[in-house]
C-alpha positions as CSV (number, residue, x, y, z in Angstrom):
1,X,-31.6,-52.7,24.3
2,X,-33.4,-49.4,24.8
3,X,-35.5,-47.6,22.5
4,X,-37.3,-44.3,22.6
5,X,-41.1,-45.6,21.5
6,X,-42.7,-42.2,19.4
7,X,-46.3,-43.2,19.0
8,X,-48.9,-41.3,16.7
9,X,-52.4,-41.9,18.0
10,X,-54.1,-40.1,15.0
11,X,-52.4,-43.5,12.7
12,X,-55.0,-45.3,11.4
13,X,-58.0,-42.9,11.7
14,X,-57.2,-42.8,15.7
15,X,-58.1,-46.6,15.3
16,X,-54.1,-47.3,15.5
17,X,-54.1,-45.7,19.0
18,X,-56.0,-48.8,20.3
19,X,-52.5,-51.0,19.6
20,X,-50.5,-49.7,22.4
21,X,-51.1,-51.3,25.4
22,X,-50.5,-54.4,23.3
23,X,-47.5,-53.2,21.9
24,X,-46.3,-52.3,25.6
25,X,-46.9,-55.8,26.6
26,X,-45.1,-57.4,23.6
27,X,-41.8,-54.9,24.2
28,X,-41.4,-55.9,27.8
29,X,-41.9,-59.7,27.1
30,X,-38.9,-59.1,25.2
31,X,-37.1,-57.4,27.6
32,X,-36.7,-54.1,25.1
33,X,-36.6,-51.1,27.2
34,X,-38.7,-48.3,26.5
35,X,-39.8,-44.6,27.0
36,X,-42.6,-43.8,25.1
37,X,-43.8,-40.2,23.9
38,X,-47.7,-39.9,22.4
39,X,-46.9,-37.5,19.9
40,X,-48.9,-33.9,19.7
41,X,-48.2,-33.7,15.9
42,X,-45.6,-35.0,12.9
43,X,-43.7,-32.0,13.4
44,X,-42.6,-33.5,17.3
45,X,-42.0,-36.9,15.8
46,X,-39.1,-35.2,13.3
47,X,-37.8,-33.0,16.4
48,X,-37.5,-36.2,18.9
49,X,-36.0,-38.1,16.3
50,X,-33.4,-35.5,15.3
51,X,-32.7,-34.9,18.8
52,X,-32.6,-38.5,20.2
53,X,-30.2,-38.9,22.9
54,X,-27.9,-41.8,21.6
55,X,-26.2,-41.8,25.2
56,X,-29.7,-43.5,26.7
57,X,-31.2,-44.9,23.7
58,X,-29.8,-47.3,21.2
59,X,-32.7,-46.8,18.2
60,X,-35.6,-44.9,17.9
61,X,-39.0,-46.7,16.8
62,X,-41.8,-44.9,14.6
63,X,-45.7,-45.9,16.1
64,X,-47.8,-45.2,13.4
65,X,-48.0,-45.1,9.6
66,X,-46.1,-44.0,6.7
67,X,-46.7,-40.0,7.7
68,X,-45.1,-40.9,11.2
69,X,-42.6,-43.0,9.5
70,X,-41.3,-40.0,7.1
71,X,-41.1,-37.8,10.1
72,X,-39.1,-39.6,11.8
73,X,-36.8,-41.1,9.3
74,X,-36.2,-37.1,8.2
75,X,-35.1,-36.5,12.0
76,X,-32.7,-39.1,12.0
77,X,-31.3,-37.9,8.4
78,X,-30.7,-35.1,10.2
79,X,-29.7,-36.0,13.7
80,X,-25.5,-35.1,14.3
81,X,-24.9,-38.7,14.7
82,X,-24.7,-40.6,11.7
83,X,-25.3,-43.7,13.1
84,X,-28.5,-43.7,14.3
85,X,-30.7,-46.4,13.7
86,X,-34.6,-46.5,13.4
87,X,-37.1,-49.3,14.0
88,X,-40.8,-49.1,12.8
89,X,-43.6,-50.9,14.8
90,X,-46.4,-50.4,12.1
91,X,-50.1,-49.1,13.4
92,X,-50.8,-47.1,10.1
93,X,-53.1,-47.9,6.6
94,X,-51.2,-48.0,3.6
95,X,-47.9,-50.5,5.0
96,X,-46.1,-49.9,1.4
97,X,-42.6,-49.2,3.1
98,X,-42.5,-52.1,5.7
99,X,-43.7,-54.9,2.7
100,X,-40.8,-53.5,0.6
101,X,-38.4,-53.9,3.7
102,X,-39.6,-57.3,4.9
103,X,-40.7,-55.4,7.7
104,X,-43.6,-57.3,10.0
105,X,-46.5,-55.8,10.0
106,X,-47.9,-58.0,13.1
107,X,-46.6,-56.5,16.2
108,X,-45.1,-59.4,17.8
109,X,-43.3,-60.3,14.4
110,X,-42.3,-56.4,14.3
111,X,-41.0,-56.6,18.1
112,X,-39.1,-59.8,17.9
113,X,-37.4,-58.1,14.8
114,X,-36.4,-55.3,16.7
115,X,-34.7,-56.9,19.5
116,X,-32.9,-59.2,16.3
117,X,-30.9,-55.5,15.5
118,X,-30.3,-56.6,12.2
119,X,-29.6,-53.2,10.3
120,X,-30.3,-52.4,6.6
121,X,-28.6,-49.0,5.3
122,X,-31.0,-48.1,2.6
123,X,-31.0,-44.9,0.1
124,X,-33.2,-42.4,0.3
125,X,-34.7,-39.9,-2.2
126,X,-35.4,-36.1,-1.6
127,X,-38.3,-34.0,-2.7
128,X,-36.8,-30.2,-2.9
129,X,-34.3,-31.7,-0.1
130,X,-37.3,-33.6,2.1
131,X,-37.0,-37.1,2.2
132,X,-39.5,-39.3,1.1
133,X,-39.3,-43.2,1.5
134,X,-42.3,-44.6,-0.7
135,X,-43.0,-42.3,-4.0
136,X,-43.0,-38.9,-5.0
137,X,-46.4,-38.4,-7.3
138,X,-47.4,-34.9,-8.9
139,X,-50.7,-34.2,-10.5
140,X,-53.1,-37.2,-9.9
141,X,-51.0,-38.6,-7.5
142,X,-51.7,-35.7,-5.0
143,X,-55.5,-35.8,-6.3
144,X,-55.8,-39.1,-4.8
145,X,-53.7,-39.0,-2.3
146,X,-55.7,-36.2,-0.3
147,X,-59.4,-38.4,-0.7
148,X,-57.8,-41.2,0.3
149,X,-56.8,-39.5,3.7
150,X,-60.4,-39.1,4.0
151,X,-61.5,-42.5,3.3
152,X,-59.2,-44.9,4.1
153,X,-59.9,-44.8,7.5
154,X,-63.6,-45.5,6.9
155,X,-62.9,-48.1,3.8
156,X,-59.7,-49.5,4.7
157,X,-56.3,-49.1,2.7
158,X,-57.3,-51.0,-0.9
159,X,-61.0,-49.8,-0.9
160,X,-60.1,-46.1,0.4
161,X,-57.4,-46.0,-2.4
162,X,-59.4,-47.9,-5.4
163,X,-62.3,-45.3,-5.0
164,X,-60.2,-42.4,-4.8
165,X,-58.2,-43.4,-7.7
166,X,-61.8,-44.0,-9.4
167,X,-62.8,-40.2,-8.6
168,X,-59.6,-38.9,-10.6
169,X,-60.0,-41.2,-13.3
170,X,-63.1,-40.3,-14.2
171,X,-61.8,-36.6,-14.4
172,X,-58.7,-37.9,-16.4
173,X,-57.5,-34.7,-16.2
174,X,-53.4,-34.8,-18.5
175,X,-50.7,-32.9,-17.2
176,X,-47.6,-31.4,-19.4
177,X,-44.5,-31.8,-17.6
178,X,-41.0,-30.7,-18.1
179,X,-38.2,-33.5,-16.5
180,X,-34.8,-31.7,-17.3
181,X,-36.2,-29.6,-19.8
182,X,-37.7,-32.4,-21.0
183,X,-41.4,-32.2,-22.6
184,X,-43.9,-34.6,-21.8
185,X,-46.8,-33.8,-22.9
186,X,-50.8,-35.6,-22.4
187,X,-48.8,-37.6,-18.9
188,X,-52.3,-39.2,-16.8
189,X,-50.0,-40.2,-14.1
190,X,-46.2,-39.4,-13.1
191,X,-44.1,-40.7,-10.2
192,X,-40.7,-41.0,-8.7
193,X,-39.6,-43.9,-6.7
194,X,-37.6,-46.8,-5.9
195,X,-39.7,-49.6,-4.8
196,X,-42.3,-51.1,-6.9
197,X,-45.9,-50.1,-4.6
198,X,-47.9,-46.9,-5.2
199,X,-50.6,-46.9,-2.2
200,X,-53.3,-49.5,-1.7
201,X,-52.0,-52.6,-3.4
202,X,-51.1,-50.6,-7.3
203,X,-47.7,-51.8,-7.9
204,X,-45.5,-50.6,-11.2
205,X,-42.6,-53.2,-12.0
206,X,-39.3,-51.8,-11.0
207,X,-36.1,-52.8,-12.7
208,X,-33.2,-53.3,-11.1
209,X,-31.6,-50.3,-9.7
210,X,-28.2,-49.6,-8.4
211,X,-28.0,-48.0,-4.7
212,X,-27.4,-44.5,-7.0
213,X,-30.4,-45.2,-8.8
214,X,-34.2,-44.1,-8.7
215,X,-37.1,-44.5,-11.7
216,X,-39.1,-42.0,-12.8
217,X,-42.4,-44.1,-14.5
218,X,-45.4,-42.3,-15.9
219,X,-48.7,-43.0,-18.1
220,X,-49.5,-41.1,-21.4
221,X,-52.5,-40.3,-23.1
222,X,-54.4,-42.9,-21.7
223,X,-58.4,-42.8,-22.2
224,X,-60.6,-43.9,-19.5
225,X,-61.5,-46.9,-21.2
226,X,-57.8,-47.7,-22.1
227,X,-57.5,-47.9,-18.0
228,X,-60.2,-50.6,-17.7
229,X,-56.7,-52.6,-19.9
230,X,-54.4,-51.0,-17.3
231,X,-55.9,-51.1,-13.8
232,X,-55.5,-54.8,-13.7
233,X,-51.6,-54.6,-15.0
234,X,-51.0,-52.4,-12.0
235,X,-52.8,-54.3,-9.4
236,X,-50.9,-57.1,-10.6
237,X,-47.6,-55.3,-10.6
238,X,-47.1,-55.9,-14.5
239,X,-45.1,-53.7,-17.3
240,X,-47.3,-51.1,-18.3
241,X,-46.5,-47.1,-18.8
242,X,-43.3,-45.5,-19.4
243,X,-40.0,-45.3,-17.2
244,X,-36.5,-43.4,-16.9
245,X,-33.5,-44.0,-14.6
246,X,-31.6,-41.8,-13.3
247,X,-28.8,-41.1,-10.9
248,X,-28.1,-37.1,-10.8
249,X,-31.0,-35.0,-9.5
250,X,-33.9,-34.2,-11.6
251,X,-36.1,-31.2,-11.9
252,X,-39.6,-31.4,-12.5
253,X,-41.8,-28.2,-13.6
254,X,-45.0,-27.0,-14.6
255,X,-45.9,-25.1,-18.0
256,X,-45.9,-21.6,-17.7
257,X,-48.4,-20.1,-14.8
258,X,-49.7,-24.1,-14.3
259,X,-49.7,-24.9,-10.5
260,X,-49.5,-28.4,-10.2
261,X,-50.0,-30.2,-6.9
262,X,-47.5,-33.1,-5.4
263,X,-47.4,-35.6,-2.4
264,X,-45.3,-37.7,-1.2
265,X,-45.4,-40.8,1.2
266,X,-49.5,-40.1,1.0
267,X,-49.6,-36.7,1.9
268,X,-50.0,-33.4,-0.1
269,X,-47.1,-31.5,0.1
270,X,-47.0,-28.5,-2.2
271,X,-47.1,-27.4,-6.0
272,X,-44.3,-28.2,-8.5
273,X,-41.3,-27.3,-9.2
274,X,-40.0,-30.4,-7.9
275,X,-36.1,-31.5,-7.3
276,X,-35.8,-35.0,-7.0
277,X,-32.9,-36.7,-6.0
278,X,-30.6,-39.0,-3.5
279,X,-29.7,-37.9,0.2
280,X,-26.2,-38.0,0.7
281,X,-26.7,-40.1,3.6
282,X,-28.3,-43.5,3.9
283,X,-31.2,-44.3,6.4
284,X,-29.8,-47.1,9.2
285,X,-33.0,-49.4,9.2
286,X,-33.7,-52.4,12.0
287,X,-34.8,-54.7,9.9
288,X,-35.7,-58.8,10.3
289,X,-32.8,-61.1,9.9
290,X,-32.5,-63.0,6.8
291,X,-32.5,-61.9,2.6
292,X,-34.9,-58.7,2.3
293,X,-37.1,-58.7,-0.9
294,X,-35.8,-57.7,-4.2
């Protein structure tokens, strides 16, 4: 086996960086071999990906966190060959994507799974046609999304996230949004997704979706003191807020002259409108062997 390593050395605060010549060791105990590239930016993680040479390599592995991970997932969405397959050796902060896909997060677990080649196709969702593989969350979401950027590195994934989400609720600033002409009006919080964790251990319980199917879950007129009830709920993953399926594509706007923000997979990635829904093709994952986690 041969894989093309793309490593981010800003994952993690720069911390993540540190991993590699571990990570080096653990790929040639295995026998996997490798050509690395230390990336100069996300934007050279999507073009490597998309351009991966499937005549030399047989996967290419994401380095870093979930930033690095969307980049290169969205390269090989987009790469001619359908069957490319991606790996992810995770170096990043907030490992929401690898604990919904069994993925290890310690190396030598991660490596050993690799050279496995078990493959997962999973669905993706699309954010006005960008993939995103964690959740799509306008209006607070994006709020906490850009402090946590700032902190986690400092304060770690659960601490980073639990005071950034502690900034924007004591704003508790509503939002009116429009889903399909839909009106909902007084919404705290607002996301798309279809795995059950947010960012920093906040989970929201997620039915049982069909491969065609995403959620769309949101809060409502909740007072700060009404989250003191709720924090707990979704730090322990259980039923609170509102939720939607759906299977067709959804648009999500603003009111009239409102610029709401959004972000997806943790980072801040423009103002609303929003369309939200299924790539029509599937994401070829190297995942462990066994039953993956419902």
């Amino acid at each position: 086996m041969k894989i093309l390593l793309l490593v981010n050395p800003s994952s993690k605060g720069g911390r993540g960086i540190k991993r590699l010549p571990r990570l080096r060791d653990l790929l040639r105990k295995e026998n996997i071999e490798f050509n690395e590239v230390i990336l100069s930016s996300i934007d050279e993680a999507f073009e490597r990906a998309k351009t991966l040479d499937t005549s030399l390599y047989d996967a290419v592995a994401a380095a870093g966190g979930d930033g690095t991970i969307r980049a290169v997932g969205e390269g090989v969405l987009e790469h001619e060959d359908p069957q490319v397959k991606m790996g992810v050796l995770y170096t990043g902060t907030s490992p929401d994507f690898c604990k919904f896909h069994g993925i290890p997060l310690d190396l030598a677990e991660a490596v050993r799974s690799l050279k496995k080649y078990r493959i997962k196709s999973i669905p993706v969702l699309t954010a006005n046609r960008k993939p995103f593989f964690c959740s799509c969350n306008p209006g607070m979401g994006a709020e906490v999304a850009a402090r946590a950027n700032r902190w986690r590195p400092y304060w770690g994934d659960f601490c980073g996230t639990l005071l950034a989400l502690g900034a924007s609720l004591l704003k508790n600033r509503r939002y009116t949004f429009k889903v399909n002409g839909q009106i909902i009006k007084e919404c705290n919080h607002l996301l798309f997704t279809r795995m059950p964790y947010i960012a920093g251990g906040l989970k929201v319980p997620v039915p049982l979706l069909k491969e065609n199917e995403f959620l769309l879950w949101y809060l409502q007129d909740v007072s700060r003191s009404r989250y003191l009830q709720i924090l707990p709920r979704l730090y322990g993953g259980q039923p609170c807020g509102k939720w939607q399926i759906f299977s067709d594509e959804v648009i999500l706007e603003a009111p009239e002259k409102a610029e709401i923000p959004f972000e997806y997979d943790g980072d801040p990635q423009g103002k609303l409108p929003l369309t939200i829904k299924l790539s029509p093709r599937r994401l070829n994952l190297i995942v462990p062997s066994g039953e993956l986690p419902q």
